[in-house]
N, C-alpha and C positions, 0 to 999 in steps of 0.2 A: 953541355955537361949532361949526365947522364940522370934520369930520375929514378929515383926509386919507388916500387909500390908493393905495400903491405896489405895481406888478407886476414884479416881475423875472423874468428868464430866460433864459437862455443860447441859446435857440434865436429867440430873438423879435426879427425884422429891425428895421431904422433907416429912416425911410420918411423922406428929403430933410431930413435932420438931426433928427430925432424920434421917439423910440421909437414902433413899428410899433402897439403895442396898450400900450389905456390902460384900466381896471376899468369898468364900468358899473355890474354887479352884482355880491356878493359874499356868497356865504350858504354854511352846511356846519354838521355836527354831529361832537364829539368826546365818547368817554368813555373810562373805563374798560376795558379788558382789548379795544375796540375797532378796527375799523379805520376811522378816521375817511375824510370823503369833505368834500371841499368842490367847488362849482359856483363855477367864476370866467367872469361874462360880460365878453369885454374887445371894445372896435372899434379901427378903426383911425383915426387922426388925421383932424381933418374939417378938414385944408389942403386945399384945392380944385386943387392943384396937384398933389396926387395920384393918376392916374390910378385908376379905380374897377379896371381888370382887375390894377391892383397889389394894389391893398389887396383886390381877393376872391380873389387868388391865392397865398395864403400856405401856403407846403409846411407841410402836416400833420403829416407823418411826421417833421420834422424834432425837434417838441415831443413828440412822446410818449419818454416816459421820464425827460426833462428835469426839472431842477428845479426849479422854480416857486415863489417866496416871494412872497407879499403883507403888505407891511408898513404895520401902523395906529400913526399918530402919533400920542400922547399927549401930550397938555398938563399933567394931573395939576390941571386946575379941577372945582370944584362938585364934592366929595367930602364927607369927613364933615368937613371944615375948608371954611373960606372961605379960606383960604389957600392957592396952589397949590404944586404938590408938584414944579415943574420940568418939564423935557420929559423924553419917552423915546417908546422906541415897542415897538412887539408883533407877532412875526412869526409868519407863518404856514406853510410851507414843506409840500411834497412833490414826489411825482414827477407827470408827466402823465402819466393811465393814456387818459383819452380828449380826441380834438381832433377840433372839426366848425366846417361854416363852416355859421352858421345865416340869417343874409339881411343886407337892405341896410337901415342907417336913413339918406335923406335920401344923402347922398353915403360914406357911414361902410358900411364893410363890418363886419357882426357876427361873431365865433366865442365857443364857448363851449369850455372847459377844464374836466374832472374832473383832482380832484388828491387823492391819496390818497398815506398813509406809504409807507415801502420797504418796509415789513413787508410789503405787498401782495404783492409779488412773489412771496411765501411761497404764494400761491393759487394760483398758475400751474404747480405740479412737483405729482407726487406719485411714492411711490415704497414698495416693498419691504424694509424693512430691519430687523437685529436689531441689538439693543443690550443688549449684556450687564454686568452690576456697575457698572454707573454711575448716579449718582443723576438726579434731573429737572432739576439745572442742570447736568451735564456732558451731559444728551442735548441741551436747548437750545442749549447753548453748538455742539457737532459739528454740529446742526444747521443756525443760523445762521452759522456759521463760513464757510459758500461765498456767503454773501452780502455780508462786506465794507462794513459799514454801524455807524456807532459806538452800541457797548449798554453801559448801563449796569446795572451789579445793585447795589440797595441791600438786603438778603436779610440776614436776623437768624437763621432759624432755619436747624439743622442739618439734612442732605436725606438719608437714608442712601441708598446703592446699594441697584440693584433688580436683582432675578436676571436677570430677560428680560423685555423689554418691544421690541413690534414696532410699527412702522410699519406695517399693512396695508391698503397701494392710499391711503393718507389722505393728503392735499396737506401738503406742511411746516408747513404753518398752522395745519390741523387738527390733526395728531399734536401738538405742542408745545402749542399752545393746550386741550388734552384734558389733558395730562400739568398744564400750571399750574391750571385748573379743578380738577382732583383734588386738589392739593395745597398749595391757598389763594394760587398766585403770580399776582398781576396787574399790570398793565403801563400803561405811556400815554406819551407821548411831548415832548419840550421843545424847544421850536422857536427858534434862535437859529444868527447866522450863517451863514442863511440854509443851514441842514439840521435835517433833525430826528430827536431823538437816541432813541433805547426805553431808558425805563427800567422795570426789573422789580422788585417790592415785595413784600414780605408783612408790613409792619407801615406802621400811619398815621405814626409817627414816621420815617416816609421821603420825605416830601412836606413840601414846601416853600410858603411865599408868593410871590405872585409878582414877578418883575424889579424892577415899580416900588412904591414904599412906599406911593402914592398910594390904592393897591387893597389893603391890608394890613386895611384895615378900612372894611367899604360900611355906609351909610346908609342906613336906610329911610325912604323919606316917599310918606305917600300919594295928596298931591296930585299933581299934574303938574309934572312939573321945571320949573325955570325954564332959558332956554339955555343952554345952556352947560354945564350943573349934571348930574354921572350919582351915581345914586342907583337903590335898591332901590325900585321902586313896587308890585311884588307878590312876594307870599313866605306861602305857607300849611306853616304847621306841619302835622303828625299823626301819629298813629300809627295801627299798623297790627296787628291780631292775627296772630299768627302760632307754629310749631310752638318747641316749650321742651325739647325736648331730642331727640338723634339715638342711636339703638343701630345697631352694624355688628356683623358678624359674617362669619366665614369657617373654612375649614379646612384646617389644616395634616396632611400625611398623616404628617407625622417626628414628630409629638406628635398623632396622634387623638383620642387621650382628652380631648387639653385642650379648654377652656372659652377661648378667645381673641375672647371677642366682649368691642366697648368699647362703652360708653354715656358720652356726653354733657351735663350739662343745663344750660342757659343758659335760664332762663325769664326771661320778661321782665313787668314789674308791671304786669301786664293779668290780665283773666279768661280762664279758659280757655289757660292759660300751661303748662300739662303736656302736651299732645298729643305723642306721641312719633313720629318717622319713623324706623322701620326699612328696613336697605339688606343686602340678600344677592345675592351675595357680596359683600364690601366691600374685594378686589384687596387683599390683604395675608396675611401667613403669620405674621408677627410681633404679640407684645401689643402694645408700643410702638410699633410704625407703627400700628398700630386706632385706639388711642388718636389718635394726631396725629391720622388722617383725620377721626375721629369730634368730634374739637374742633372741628376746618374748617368741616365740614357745619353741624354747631349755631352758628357764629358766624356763615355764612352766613347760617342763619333769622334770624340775632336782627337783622344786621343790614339785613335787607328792613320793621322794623317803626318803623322815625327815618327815612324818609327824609321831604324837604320838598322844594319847589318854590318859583322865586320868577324873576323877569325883573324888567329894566329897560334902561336906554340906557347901558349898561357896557361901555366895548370892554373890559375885561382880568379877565372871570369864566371863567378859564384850567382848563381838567379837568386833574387830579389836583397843582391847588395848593388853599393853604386861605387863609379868609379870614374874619376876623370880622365878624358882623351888629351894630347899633346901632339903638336907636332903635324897636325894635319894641315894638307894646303890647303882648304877650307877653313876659314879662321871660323866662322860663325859654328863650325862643328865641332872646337877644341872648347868642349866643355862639359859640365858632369850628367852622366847619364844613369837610366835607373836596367838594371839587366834585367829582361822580360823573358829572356829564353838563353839555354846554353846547351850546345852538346859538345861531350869529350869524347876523345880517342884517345887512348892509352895503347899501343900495342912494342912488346916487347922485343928489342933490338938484335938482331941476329947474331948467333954466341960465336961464329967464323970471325964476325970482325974485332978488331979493337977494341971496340965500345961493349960498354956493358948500363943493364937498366931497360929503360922505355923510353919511347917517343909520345908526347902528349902535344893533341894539338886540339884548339876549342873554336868552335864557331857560336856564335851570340846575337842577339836579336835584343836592342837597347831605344828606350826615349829618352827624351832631356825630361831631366825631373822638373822645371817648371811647367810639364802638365802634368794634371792627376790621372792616375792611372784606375779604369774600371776594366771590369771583366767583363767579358762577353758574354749575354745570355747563349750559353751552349745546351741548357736541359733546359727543353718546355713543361708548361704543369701539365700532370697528367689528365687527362680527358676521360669522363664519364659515359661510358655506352649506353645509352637506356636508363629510365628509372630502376631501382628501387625499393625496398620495405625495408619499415624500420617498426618500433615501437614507442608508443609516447612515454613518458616519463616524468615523474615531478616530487617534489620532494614526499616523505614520510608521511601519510595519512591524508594526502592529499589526492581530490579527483579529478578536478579542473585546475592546469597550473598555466597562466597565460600573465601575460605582458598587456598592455596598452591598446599593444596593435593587434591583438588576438594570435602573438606568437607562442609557439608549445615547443618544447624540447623534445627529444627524440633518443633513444638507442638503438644507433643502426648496426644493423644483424653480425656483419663484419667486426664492431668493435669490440675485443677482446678484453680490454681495462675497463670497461665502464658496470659502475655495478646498479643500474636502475635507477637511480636519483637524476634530478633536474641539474648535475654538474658533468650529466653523459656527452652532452653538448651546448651548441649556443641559442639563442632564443631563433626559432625556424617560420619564417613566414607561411601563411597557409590558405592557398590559392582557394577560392570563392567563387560559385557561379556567376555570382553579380556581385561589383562594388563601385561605390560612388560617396558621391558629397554627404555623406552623413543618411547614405541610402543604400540600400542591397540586400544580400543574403548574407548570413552567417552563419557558422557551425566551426566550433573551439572543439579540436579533438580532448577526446579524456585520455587520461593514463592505465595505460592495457591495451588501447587499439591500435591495432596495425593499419599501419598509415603508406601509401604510395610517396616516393619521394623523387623527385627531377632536379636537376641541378643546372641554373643557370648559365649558359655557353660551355653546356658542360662542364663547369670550374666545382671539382670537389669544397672549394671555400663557400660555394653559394649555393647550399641546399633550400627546397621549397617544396614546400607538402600538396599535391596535386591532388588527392584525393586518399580513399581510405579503404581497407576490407575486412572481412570477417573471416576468420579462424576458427576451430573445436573450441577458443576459451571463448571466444565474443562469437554467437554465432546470431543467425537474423533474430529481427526481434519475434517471427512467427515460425510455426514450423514447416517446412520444404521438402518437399512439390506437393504438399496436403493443399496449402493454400497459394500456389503458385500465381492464381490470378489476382492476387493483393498486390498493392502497394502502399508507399505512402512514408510518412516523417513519424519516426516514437523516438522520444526521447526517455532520459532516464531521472528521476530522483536520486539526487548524489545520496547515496546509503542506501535508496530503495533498491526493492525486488524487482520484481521481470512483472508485476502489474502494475508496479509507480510512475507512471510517467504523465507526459501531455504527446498527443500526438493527433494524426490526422489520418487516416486510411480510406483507398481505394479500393472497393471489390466491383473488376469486372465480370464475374460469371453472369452468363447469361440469363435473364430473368429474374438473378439477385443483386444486381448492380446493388450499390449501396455507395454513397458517403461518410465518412464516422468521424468523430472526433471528441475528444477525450481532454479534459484540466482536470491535473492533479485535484488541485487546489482550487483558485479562481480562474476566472475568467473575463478579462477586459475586452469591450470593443467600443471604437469609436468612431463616429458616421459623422463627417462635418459638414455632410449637407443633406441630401437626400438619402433614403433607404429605402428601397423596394423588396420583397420578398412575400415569392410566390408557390404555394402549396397547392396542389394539383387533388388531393385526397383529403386528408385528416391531417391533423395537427395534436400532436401529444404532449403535457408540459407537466411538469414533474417538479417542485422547490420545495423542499425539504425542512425549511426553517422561514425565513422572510421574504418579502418582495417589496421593493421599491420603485418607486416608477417619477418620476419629476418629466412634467411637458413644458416645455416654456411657453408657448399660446394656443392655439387647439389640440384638442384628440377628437376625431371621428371616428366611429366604431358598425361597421354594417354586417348585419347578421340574416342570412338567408332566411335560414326556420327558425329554429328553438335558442333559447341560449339557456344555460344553467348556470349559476354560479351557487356555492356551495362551502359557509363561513363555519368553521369548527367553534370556533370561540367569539371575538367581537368583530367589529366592523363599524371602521369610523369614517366619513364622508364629510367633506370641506370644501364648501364651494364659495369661493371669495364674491362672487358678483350672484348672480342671476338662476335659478336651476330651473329645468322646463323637462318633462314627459310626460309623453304621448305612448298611450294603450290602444290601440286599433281596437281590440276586441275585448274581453275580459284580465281586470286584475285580483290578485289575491297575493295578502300577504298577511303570515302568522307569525308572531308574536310572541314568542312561550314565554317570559314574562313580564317586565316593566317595559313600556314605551312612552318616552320623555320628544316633546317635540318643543320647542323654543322658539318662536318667532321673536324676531326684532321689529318689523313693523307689523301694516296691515296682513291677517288671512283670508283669502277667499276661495270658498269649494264651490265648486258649481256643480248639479248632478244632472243627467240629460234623463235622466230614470229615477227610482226608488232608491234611496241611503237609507238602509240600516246598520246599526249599530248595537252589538252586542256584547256587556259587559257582565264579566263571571260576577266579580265582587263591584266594591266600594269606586263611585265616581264623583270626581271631583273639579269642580270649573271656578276659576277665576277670572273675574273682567275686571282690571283696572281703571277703567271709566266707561263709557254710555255702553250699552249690550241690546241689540237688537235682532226679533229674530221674526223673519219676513215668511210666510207659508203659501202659496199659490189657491194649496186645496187645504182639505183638511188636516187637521194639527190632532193627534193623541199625546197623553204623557198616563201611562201605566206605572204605580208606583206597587212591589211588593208590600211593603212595609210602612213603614211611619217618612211623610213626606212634611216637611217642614219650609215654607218660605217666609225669610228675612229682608225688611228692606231698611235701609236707615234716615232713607225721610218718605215723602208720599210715594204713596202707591195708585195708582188708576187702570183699572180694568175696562177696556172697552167692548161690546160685543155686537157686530153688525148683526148679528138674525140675535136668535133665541138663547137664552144662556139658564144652563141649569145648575144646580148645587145637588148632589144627593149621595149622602152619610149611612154607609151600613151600620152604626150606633149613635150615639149623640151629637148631633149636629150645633157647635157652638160659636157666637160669633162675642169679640169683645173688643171692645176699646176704650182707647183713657178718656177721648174727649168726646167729642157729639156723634152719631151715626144719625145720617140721613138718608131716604129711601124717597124716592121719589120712580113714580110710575105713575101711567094713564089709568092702569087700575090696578087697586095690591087687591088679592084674595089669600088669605090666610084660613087654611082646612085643618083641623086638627082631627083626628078622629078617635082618640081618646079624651080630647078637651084641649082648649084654652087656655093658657096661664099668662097673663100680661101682669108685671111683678115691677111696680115702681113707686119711689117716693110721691110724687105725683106725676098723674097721668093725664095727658090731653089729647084728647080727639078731634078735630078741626073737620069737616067735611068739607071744605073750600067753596066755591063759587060755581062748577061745575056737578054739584052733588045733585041736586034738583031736578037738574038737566038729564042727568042719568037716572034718575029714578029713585033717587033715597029719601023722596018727598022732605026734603028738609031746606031751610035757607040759612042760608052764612051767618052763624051766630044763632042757628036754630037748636035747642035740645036735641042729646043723642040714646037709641036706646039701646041702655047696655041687656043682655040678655043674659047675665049670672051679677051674683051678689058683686058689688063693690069692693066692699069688708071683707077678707076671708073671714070666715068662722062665723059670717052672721047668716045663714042660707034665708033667703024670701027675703032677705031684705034690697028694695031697689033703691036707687038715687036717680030720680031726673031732673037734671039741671043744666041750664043751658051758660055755657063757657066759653063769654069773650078771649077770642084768640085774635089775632093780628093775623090781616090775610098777608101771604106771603106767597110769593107769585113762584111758580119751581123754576130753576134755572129751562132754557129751552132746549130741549136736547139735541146733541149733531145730530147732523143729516149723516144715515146711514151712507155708508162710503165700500168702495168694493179694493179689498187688499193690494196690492200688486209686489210681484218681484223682483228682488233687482235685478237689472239687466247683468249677466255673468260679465260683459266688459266695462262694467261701470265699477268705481274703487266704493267700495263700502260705506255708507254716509256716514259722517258723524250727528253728532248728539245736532249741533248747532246748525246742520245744514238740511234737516229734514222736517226739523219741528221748532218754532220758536217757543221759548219755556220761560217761567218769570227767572230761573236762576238756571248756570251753568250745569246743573248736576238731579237738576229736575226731567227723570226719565219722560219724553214726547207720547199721548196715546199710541201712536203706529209704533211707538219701539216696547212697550209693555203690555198693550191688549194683545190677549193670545187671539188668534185666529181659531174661527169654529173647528173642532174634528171634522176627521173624513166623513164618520159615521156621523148624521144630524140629528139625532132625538127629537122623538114624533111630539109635539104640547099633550101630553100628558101625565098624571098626575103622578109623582115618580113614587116607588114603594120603598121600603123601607131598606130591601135588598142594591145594592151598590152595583150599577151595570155594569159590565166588562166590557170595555170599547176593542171595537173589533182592530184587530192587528192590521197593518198596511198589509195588502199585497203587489202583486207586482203589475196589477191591474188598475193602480191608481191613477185618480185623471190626473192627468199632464198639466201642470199649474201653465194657468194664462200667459201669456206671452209679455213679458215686461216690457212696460213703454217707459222711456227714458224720464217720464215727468214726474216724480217723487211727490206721492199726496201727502197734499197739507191737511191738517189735523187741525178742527176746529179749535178756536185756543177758551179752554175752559173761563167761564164766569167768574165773578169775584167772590159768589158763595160758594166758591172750590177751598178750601180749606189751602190756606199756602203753606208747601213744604218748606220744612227747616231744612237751610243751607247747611250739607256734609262737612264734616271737615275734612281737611285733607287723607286723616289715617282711616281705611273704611270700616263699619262699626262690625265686627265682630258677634253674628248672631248667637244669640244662646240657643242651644240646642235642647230641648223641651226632655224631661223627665219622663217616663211612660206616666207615670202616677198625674201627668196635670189633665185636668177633668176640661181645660176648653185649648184643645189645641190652636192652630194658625189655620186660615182657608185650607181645605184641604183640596184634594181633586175639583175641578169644578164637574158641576153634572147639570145635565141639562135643567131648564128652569121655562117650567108652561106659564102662559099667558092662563090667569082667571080672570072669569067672568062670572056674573050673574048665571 
């Protein structure tokens, strides 16, 4: 029987009441994940009333893009019933991509028509773009979205979002059609109502039979149809060896260590069914996307090893419906298949015979749908030539915008959507001269610099910042070729100027070598063992506010020649144990005003020379117990003014040579209870007079008077040589006055000073002198030692001598011997001092007005004689 086929089209003129063009020939192939192409040859009406420049003048330009439907009518006879299955028809639909006028038949002007889906239009753009967390049918979907063409998704499994995935320079076609290849989604198209529609699949249970029931299940026969009759006339089964299972592998830098490779095995009951194909990298970070991919691929192999082939004179063997076989003498082949490919031929039956209409005959390319069907990666991702540049980026007032890992975002130069924000792309790794275990080099690009970029196996998905440059905005941090023999690291103060930073520089010009370096702010370092540093000249040090210094067990410090150091304000020194220095040659140190020193134990000075001591004003000493003071040679104490000494129980003066007393005005002696004077001989001179002023008075010449020459005997009359009585003049008393002899204590033996040895600890009270009481000062610790200057025994004047000032000519006190002289221990007519009490008595300090002060100065004191 004869078929029929219809052209439609919106662009296609009406030639004197008659559609302009009518099919002649009609042939094209469809498949899977394809862009189908059909050839439709149409002429023009052969009414002779047609003018021939009509009919070969048909605007071109009008049909392209148009849509174009050729519709075959179906009768639904000579199936796998003798029964017909009704009318329907089958349409074929797209746009025009190409329109030509190809010649004359007879009076019939010919053109020919390419007619391809809308999906085409996808081949025509291509473009630059990132896409970030969204899986492969949200990229599809944004991507088809400006095409405006109805899509269908029949999609079972779940897609997860992909961190980044780009577009690069690939037509819409390709990028999409890459992205479903990878990830098992394939597509084909259903033509009705004169458009045709995409649908996307990833499971056979998404494909349908087709329109009419007629073609639900074809017949095989091998003879030659009878007319009218469409059936299966060839159809070879086979199978095909092919790979049994797929391993992928990849790596994730957030989990290194891990093992993220998946394997696959789908082998199929053939020999040689284990061959495995390994795929690196396998574009994933994750185990369960490996897995999926790694499923995909293997279900791919398995199903390139079922496929079959088979033609016959079937208008409706429709790609990506299914259809069951019958009738085949391979029983294991009589069953439902899924159609992977179809070409028709339609061509128009010659108007001499009989017959009128077309002859259509289809050839087909089918598997049993008990396998899943994947598409073959036919586009690889595109490959990156060389790095490079991009800009860093991060969000709104931010300088440094990083991640965990020290990753930085980037806007690379190509991308035309992105507007400078950290959502320009995805977090970018940033290659490091040195990295390790919590050890290396770092440097986090800022936002504004142009950064170098390389991409892992070349994969536009796996960008990495390999280094960085400078541009007119960021240019060096010095100026160039001034300073060409600089180098070195400056960093920046986020908000700082072009002087804020920390950095490091190298100047090699010759003979100004230099090292530099620069803290903003502070400056940390830390030495966990040893630290050497070595200055070849001068050393310059500069601290602007404090300095701290903590040593945990020594500092030794060596100093060639000079040192200076040089305290604006105070200076406080804390030495926990022990402090020792040593002056090789002269010291000097001043004072400008109060100097407080505080011992906790013993002090000892030792001088190898002359110590003087000179005080502007008011000096003041406190001994909280025994106080001794040791002099080799002679001993001075010059006092300007009023010299006062207090003691709070006995006093004893010892003087090995000569001791003198002498008073520039009145010389007074007092006390509360007895004074005793004991000498070999007293001579008392007056040379204005005598005045002995007592309630009674006794003269005793002792035992030794006679001896000496005072012609007198012990209890002999004395003769006084002035009145007795004042106020009675010429009158004498001679009488002689029983006195009790009284023998004088015996006096020490003259004893020669000595000093303490400068390695000896400073005696106390109890170890140098035995005393009746704890607090009773020893002779050797209160007899002053003679001055330097020894005053000659003579008769001292009334004028107060000036003891001559030490000079630096002073003899050199004796050499101390370690034997600390004992000190005769006083008689029992020593008067015993009153025991101290503990709080010490507090001298009173004498009025100018009192007429007898305390000892003053002593001065020397002559021996009289006869």
């Amino acid at each position: 029987m004869p078929r029929t086929l219809t052209l439609h089209c919106s662009a296609m003129p009406n030639l004197l009441g008659e559609p302009g063009l009518a099919i002649s020939t009609f042939e094209g192939e469809e498949a899977l994940s394809t862009l189908y192409q059909y050839k439709v040859v149409a002429k023009t009406p052969a009414n002779p009333n047609i003018p021939w420049q009509t009919a070969a003048n048909l605007d071109l330009k009008k049909f392209i893009g148009q849509q174009m439907t050729v519709t075959i009518e179906l009768d639904g006879n000579g199936l796998d019933t003798e029964r017909g299955a009704g009318k329907g028809h089958r349409e074929i639909s797209g746009l025009v991509e190409r329109a030509r006028f190809v010649g004359r038949d007879e009076n019939q002007a010919m053109y020919e028509f390419i007619v391809r889906p809308w999906l085409n239009l996808t081949t025509l753009t291509s473009d630059y773009k990132i896409y970030q967390q969204k899986s492969v049918v949200d990229i599809i979907d944004e991507v088809l979205s400006t095409y405006h063409f109805p899509i269908e998704k029949r999609l079972s499994a779940m897609y997860p979002p992909l961190d980044f995935q780009v577009q690069y320079g690939e037509t819409d076609f390709d990028f999409i059609q890459r992205l479903m290849e990878e990830w098992g989604i394939y597509w084909f198209f259903e033509h009705d109502d004169m458009k045709n529609r995409l649908v996307l699949v990833d499971h056979v249970g998404a494909h349908k039979r087709t329109i009419s029931p007629a073609y639900h299940t074809l017949r095989y026969e091998s003879d030659k149809p009878k007319d009218g009759q469409e059936y299966i006339d060839q159809f070879h089964a086979q199978e095909t060896i092919t790979s049994g299972q797929w391993l992928t592998s990849d790596y994730d830098f957030k989990k290194s260590r891990a093992d993220i490779s998946a394997l696959d095995k789908k082998p199929r009951k053939t020999n040689y069914n284990n061959f495995e194909m390994y795929q690196w990298p396998g574009d994933y970070d994750d185990p369960g996307m490996g897995e999926f991919l790694a499923r995909v691929r293997s279900e791919e192999q398995g199903c390139l090893g079922a496929r079959s082939t088979g033609s016959g004179e079937i208008r409706s063997v429709v790609c990506g419906t299914t259809f069951t076989m019958s009738n085949f003498p391979q029983s294991k082949a009589n069953r439902e298949y899924l159609v992977i490919s179809n070409q028709l031929r339609a061509t128009e039956i010659n108007q001499q015979t009989d017959s009128d209409g077309f002859s259509i005959y289809t050839s087909f390319v089918v598997q049993p749908t008990t396998k899943v069907y994947r598409p073959p990666q036919t586009i690889g991702k595109p490959v990156t030539h060389g790095p490079q540049t991009a800009l860093i980026v991060g969000p709104k007032g931010e300088t440094v915008w990083t991640d965990e890992f020290g990753r930085v975002k980037v806007r690379f130069l190509w991308d035309r959507y992105g507007d400078n924000t950290d959502a320009d792309s995805c977090w970018i790794r940033v290659g490091q001269s040195w990295a390790g275990d919590n050890y290396g080099g770092i440097y986090i690009p800022r936002v504004g610099q142009e950064v170098i970029v390389d991409f892992l196996h070349g994969d536009p998905d796996r960008p990495m910042i390999i280094g960085s440059l400078y541009n007119n905005v960021t240019p060096p941090p010095w100026d160039l070729p001034a300073n060409r023999t600089q180098s070195g690291l400056i960093s920046r103060t986020i908000g700082g100027g072009k002087t804020n930073y920390n950095g490091i520089r190298f100047d090699d010009k010759p003979g100004l070598e230099e090292y530099w370096e620069q803290a903003e702010r502070n400056m940390s370092r830390v030495t966990k063992l040893n630290e050497t540093q070595l200055i070849g000249v001068n050393h310059s040090q500069t601290i602007g506010v404090n300095s701290d210094s903590t040593i945990g067990v020594n500092r030794s410090e060596t100093v060639g020649v000079n040192k200076s150091n040089m305290v604006g304000a105070n200076r406080s020194e804390i030495v926990g144990a022990n402090y020792s220095q040593d002056v090789v040659g002269l010291s000097n140190r001043v004072v400008g005003m109060s100097d407080t020193v505080v011992i906790g134990g013993a002090y000892l000075g030792n001088f190898g020379a002359a110590h003087a001591v000179n005080i502007a004003a008011a000096s003041s000493l406190n001994v909280g117990g025994a106080y001794a003071i040791n002099v080799g040679g002679a001993h001075s104490t010059n006092v300007g003014g009023y010299h006062s000494i207090t003691t709070g129980g006995a006093m004893q003066m010892g003087v090995g040579g000569a001791f003198a007393l002498t008073s520039g005005g009145e010389l007074a002696i007092g006390c509360v209870g007895s004074m005793v004077i004991t000498a070999d001989h007293i001579k008392i001179k007056a040379k204005n007079g005598l005045i002995i002023d007592g309630a009674c008075t006794e003269i005793n010449p002792g035992e030794n008077a006679h001896a000496r020459g005072f012609g007198t005997q012990p209890g002999s009359p004395v003769n006084i040589a002035a009145p007795l009585v004042p106020g009675l003049p010429g009158f004498f008393f001679f009488a002689v006055i029983p006195v009790p002899t009284i023998c004088p204590p015996t006096p020490p033996p003259t004893e020669t000073a000595t000093a303490t040895s400068p390695s000896m600890t400073t005696p106390t009270p109890s170890e140098t002198t035995p005393t009746p009481s704890e607090t009773t000062p020893t002779p050797s610790e209160t007899t002053p030692t003679p001055s330097e200057t020894t005053p000659t025994p003579t008769t001292p004047t009334p004028t107060t001598p000036t003891p001559t000032t030490p000079t630096p000519t002073t003899p050199t006190p004796t050499t101390p011997t370690p034997t600390t002289p004992t000190p005769t221990t006083p008689t029992p007519t020593t008067p015993t001092p009153t025991t101290p009490t503990p709080t010490t008595p507090t001298p009173t300090t004498p009025t100018p007005t009192t007429p007898t002060p305390t000892i003053s100065t002593p001065i020397p004191t002559p021996t009289i004689w006869d």
